[in-house]
Structures are given as structure tokens and as C-alpha cells.
C-alpha positions in Angstrom: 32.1 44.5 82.0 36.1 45.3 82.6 37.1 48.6 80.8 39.6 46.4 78.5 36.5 45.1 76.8 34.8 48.3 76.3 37.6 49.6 74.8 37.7 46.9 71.9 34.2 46.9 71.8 34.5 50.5 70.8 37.5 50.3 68.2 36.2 47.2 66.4 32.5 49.2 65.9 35.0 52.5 64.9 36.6 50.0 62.7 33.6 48.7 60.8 32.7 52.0 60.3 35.6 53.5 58.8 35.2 50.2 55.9 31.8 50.8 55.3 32.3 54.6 54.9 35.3 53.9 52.1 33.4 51.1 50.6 30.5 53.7 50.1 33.0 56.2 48.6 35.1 53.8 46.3 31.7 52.7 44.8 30.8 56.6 44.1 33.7 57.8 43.0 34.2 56.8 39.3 30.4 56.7 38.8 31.1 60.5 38.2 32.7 60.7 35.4 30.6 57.8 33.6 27.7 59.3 34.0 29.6 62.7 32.6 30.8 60.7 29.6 26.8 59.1 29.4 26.0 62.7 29.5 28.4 63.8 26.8 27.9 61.1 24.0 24.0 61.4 24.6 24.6 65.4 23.8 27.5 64.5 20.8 24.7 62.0 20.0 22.0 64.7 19.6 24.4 66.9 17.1 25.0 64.3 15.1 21.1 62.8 14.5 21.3 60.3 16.3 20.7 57.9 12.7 21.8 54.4 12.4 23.7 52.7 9.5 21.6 50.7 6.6 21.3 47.3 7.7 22.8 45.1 4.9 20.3 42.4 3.7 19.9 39.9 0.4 17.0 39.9 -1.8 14.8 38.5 -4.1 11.7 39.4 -6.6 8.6 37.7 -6.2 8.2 35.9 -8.9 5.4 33.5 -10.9 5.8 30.2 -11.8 3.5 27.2 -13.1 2.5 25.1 -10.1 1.1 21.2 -9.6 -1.3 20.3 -7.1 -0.2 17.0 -6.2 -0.1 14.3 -3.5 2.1 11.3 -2.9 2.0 8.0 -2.2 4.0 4.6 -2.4 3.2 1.8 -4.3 3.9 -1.4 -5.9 4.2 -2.5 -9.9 2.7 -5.4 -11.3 2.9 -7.3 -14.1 0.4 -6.4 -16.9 -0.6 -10.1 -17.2 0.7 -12.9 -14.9 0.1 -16.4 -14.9 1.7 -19.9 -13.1 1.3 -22.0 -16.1 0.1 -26.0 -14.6 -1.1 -28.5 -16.3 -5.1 -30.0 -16.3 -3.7 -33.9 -16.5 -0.8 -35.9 -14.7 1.7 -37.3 -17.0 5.3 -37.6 -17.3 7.4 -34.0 -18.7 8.3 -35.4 -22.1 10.3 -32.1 -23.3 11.3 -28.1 -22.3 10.5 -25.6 -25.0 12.0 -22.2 -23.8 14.8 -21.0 -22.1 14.6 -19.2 -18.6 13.9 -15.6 -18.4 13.2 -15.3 -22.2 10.4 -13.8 -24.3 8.0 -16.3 -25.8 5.5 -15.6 -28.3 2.2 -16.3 -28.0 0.4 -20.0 -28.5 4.3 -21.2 -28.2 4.4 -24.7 -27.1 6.5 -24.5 -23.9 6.3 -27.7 -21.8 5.3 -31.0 -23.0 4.3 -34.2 -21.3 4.3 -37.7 -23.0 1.5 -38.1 -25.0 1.5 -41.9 -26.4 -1.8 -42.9 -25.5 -3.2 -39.6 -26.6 -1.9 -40.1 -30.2 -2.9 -43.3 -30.4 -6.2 -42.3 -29.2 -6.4 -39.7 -32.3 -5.2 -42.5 -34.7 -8.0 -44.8 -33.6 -10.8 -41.9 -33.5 -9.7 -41.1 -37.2 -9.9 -44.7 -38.2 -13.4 -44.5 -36.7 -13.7 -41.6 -38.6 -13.3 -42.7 -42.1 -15.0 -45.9 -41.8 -18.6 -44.3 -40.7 -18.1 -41.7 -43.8 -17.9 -44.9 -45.7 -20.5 -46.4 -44.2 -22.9 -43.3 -44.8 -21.6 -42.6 -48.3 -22.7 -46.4 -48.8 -25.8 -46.0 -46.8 -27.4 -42.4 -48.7 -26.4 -44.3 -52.3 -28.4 -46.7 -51.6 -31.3 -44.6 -49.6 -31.2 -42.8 -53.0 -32.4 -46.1 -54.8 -34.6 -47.2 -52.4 -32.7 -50.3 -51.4 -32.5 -49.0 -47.2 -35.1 -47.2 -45.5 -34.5 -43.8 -44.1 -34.0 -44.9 -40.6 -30.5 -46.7 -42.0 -29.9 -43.7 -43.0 -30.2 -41.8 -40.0 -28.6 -44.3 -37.9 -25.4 -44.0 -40.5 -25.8 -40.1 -40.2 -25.6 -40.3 -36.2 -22.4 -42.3 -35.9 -20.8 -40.3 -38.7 -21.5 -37.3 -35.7 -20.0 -39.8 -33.0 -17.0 -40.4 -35.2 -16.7 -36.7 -35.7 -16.7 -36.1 -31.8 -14.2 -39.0 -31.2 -12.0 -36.8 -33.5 -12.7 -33.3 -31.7 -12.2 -35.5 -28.1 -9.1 -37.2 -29.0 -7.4 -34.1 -30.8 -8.5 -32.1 -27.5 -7.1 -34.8 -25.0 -3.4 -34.7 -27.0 -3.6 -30.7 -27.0 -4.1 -31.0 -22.8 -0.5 -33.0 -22.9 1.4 -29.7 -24.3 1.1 -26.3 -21.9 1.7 -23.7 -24.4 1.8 -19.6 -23.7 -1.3 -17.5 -23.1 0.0 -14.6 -24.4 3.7 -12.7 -25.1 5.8 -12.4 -22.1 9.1 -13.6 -20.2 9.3 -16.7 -18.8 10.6 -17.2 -15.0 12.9 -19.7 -13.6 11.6 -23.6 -13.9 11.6 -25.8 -11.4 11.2 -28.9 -13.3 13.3 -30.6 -15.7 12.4 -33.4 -18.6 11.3 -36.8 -16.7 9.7 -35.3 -14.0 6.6 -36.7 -13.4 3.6 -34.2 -12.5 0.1 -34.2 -11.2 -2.8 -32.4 -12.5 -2.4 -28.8 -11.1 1.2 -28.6 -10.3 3.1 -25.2 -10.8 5.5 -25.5 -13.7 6.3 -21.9 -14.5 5.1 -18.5 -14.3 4.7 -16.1 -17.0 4.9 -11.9 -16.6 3.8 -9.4 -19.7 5.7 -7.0 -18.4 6.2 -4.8 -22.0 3.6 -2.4 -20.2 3.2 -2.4 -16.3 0.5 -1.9 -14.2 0.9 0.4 -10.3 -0.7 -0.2 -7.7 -1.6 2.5 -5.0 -3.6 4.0 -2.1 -4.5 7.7 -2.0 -6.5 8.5 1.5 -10.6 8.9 0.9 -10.6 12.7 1.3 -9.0 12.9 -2.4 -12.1 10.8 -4.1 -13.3 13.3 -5.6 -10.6 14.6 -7.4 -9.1 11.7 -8.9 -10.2 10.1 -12.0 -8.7 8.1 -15.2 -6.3 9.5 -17.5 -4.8 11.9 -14.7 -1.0 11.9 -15.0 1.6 10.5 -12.6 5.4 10.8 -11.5 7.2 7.7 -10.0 10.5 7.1 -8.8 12.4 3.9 -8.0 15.3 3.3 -5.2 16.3 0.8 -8.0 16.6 3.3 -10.6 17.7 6.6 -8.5 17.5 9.8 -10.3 15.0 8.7 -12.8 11.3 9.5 -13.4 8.9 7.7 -15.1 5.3 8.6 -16.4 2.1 6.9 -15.7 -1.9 6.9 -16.6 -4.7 6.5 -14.0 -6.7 3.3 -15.1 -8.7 2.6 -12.8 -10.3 3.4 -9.4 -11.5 0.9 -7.2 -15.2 1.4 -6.4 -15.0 0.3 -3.4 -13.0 2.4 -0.5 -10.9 0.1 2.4 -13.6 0.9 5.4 -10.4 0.2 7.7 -7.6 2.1 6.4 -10.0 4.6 5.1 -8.4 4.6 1.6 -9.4 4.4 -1.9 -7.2 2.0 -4.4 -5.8 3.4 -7.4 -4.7 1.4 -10.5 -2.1 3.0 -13.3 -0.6 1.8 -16.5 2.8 2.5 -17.5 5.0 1.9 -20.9 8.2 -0.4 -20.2 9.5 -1.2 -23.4 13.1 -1.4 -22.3 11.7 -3.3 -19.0 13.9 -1.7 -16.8 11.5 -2.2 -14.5 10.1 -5.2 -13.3 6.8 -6.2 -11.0 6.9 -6.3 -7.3 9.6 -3.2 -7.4 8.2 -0.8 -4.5 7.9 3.2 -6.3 7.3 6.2 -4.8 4.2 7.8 -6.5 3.6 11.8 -7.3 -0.6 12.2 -8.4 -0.8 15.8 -10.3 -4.5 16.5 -9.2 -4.8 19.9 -11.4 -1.9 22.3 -12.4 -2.3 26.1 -11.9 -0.2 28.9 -13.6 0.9 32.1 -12.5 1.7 31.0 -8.7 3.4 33.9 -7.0 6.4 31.8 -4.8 9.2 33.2 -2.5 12.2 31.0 -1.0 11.7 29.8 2.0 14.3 31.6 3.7 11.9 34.9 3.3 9.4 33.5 5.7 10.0 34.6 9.0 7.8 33.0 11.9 5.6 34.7 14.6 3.5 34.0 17.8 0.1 32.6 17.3 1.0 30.1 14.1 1.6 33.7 12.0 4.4 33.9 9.1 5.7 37.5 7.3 8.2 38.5 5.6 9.7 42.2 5.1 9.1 43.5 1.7 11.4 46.1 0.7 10.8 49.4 -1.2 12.5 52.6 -1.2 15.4 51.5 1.2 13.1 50.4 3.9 11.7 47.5 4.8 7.9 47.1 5.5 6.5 43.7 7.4 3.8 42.2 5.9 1.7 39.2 6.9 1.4 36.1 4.3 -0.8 33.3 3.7 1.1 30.3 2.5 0.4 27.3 0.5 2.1 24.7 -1.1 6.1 24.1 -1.0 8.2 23.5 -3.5 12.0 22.7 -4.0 13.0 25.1 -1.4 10.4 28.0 -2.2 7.2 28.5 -0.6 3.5 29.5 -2.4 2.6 33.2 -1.7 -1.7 32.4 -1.0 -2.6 36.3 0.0 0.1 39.3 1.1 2.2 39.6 -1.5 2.3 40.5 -5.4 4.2 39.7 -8.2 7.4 42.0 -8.7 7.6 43.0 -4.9 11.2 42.5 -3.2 11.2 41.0 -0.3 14.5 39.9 2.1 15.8 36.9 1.9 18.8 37.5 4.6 19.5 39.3 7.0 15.7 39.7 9.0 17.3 38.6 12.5 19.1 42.6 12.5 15.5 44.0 10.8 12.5 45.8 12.4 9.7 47.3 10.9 10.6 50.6 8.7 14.3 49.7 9.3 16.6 51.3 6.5 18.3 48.4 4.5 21.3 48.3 1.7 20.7 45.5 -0.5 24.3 43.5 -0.5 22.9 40.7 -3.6 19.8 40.8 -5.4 19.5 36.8 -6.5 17.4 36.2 -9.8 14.1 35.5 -10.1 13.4 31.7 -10.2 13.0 30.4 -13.3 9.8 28.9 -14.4 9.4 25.3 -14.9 
């Protein structure tokens, strides 16, 4: 190797050398007086106590209320009573008593179809009528004189009967040509009009009771045996937002849906106004039992753990203590207390991100208690 080359071999290794050493001392310089300053706020630290400021938090008393055990569902209404009215004979629609969609009463004649031949049937069955209570009248005067034998008059006795029969047959053949109502209800929407001819069996027009209304439901089998009639129910209606209406259990099917694992519930409801009306689809609340003197907390108290585990810090003489709960039902934004806490006890409701266990806390806002309902 030529000298020239040793000699920059030798500067540029002197050259590295003198950047690593003032790296190395550039880097340790000001570490000095940090660590000094470290040093010196750890001692000013020291004299002072070294406390740390109340963490500011918001609170709230737990407090008792009157719970519902309850479970929902969805549902449909039905119509107290429903019927298609049709009739049992063909015939021709001789005239329309009622109006769409209006109450009817009772036994009111709404439909009826020509009945010519019917009356005149009646007419002729009467006529028949009179003439064999002539003919017996005749017949037992003169039984009673001993001018006929008793077998006339049993033979004018027997088709005095027919005669009566031909009555009762003919009256019940003209009452077949009108189709009046089973019971009170509205009337739906006709599709037939006078003229029309119709056969035996035809759908004329439906009729709905729907003064009182019955609900239809599923609740899931596990709940059989705490169901029964009379219990009380909530339902609510995207038709009617806001509004709550009041319901009876009726009835429970005996028999539970081996598919859907269900059991069928049937309630009864008032609807005087008939606000509602059958087929609507309801959302259904089932108060199973109601308990009193439920210690709840807002939500917002709960603070989750590892291993499925909820607390929340209960404060008491300016420190905060975390205590494990059991929870239960949930409620319009507050949560049942099952085991952990008591009535009366504060715990935080805000502020449990800053919090550890025997933190010191300054309440900023202690909300009121939640009112009972």
C-alpha cells in the first residue's frame, strides 16, 4: 500500500473518532442539570408532602324505588267478535240496510235478497193452516157426539201438526232470504250492491265488535309458570306513539308451540273510543310481580372490570371506596343494586376515569335522588 493511502486511511479513522467522541459528550452534557432539577423537585417535593389535589367528581344517593318485573313481547289485536256475514241460499240482493263502516245493532236486518216465492210460500202454508184448524174444530164437535170415530179424529189432529210445520218451514225459509247482524259491531266495506245475484256461501260483508279488543301474544316457555289470568299489561302502538294502554290476561293456551318453544297468551282490552282497531301490530309489557323498596343507581355509576365484574366507588368522608355490585334489572337509565350497596350510600356518578381506590374526591354536584314511581 502507497503511503498516500495510509495517510487517509489514518485521518478518516482520526476523523470518526473525534464525531463519536462529541456525539458522546453533547448527549451527556445537559443530562446534568436535569437530573439536578429531578433531584431538586423530588427534595421540594418531600417538604411539601408530596399530596395530591381532590379529584372533582359528581354524585348521587342510592336510592329506593318501587320496581316491575316484567318481560316484553309483540303482538297483534283482534277483534272481540268477527264474522264474514254469507248467505245459506242463492237469490238475487233485493236491498242494502246499513251504511259502510257504521255500528249496527244487533238482529238488524242488513242485506236482503228477493224473497217472492218465500212469501208466497208463507201465504199458502197459512191458508193450509186455517183450513185443518177448521177441519179439527169440525172433526172433535162431532167426535164429541159420537157422529166420527176417534181415528177421524186423530187423523184431523195430525194434519192440524203438518199445517203447523208448513207454517214454522215457510216462516224459516223467508227468514234465510234476509242476513241480519249477530251481534253489535261496525260494519266493513261491501262489495256487492242491490241486483247482484249471489250463491249460497258467498262473502257479503264482514262484521268486527271491536268496543272491547282482544291481544294476541307469545311469551317464550321458560315464563309458564309465572303467568296466569288477570295479570296486568302495558302496550304501545306505532299508530298511536306516546300512548299506553291497559290490558287483562284472559287466557293461556294449554298447549305450548313444540317448534318455537312458546306459550300463546290471550288479553282483553277496553276500546270504547275505538282508537284502535284489529290487525294493528302492539308492542306488549307483561308485569309478572312488582317489588318495592329496590335499591337503583344510574347507570353511569357502574364502572366495568375484567372477568364480566361491575363496581362502582362509593364515597364517604372525602374518599372514595370501590365496591363490587351485583346487578339486576334496568330501568329508564338506572340500574338495580342486587347485593353491594345500601340505601342512603353515595356513590360517583362522574368523574371514575381520574379515580382509584381511597382517592380523595370534592363533590362538584350532588344530583337528587330519583323519584319514586
Amino acid at each position: 500500500m502507497s503511503s498516500s493511502r495510509r495517510l487517509i486511511l489514518v485521518l478518516s479513522l482520526a476523523g470518526i473518532a473525534a464525531l463519536g467522541g462529541y456525539a458522546w459528550y453533547a448527549n451527556r452534557a445537559p443530562a446534568q442539570p436535569v437530573a439536578a432539577q429531578a433531584k431538586g423537585g423530588a427534595q421540594g417535593g418531600g417538604a411539601g408532602g408530596g399530596k395530591s389535589a381532590p379529584v372533582m367528581v359528581e354524585t348521587q344517593v342510592v336510592a329506593t324505588r318501587a320496581l316491575a318485573d316484567d318481560v316484553s313481547a309483540v303482538g297483534s289485536l283482534v277483534s272481540n267478535e268477527s264474522v264474514v256475514l254469507r248467505p245459506e241460499v242463492s237469490g238475487r240482493i233485493e236491498a242494502i240496510r246499513f251504511r259502510d263502516g257504521e255500528p249496527v245493532q244487533r238482529g238488524a236486518v242488513l242485506v236482503e235478497l228477493d224473497a217472492a216465492v218465500q212469501r208466497a210460500e208463507l201465504q199458502q202454508a197459512r191458508a193450509n193452516l186455517t183450513l185443518a184448524e177448521a177441519d179439527f174444530s169440525r172433526t172433535q164437535d162431532l167426535f164429541g157426539r159420537k157422529f166420527v170415530s176417534r181415528s177421524s179424529l186423530d187423523d184431523a189432529r195430525a194434519k192440524l201438526e203438518v199445517a203447523r210445520a208448513g207454517v214454522a218451514l215457510a216462516q224459516a225459509r223467508l227468514a234465510r232470504m234476509q242476513i241480519r247482524a249477530p251481534f253489535d259491531g261496525v260494519v266493513g266495506i261491501r262489495s256487492v250492491s242491490p241486483g247482484d245475484f249471489v250463491k249460497d256461501g258467498d262473502a257479503l260483508i264482514n262484521l268486527e265488535d271491536i268496543a272491547t279488543l282482544k291481544l294476541d301474544f307469545r311469551l317464550p316457555e321458560l315464563y309458564l309458570d309465572r303467568v296466569r289470568p288477570g295479570q296486568t299489561l302495558e302496550l304501545s302502538s306505532d299508530v298511536l306513539p306516546g300512548e299506553r294502554f291497559a290490558a287483562t290476561v284472559d287466557a293461556i293456551d294449554p298447549l305450548v308451540d313444540a317448534e318455537g318453544r312458546a306459550v300463546r297468551l290471550r288479553a282483553r282490552l277496553a276500546n270504547p273510543d275505538m282508537r284502535l282497531r284489529p290487525g294493528v301490530f302492539v308492542r306488549v309489557r307483561l308485569i309478572l310481580a312488582e317489588r318495592g323498596e329496590v335499591a337503583m343507581v344510574p347507570e353511569a355509576a357502574l364502572v366495568p372490570a375484567p372477568g364480566d365484574v361491575q363496581f362502582v366507588y362509593r364515597v364517604a368522608d372525602g374518599k372514595v371506596q370501590r365496591v363490587n355490585v351485583r346487578t339486576g334489572q334496568r330501568r329508564d337509565a338506572m340500574v338495580e343494586i342486587v347485593d353491594g350497596l345500601q340505601p342512603g350510600m353515595v356513590v360517583v356518578t362522574a368523574g371514575q376515569l381520574k379515580l382509584r381506590d381511597g382517592a380523595d374526591v370534592k363533590v362538584a354536584a350532588a344530583s337528587a335522588a330519583p323519584q319514586a314511581d
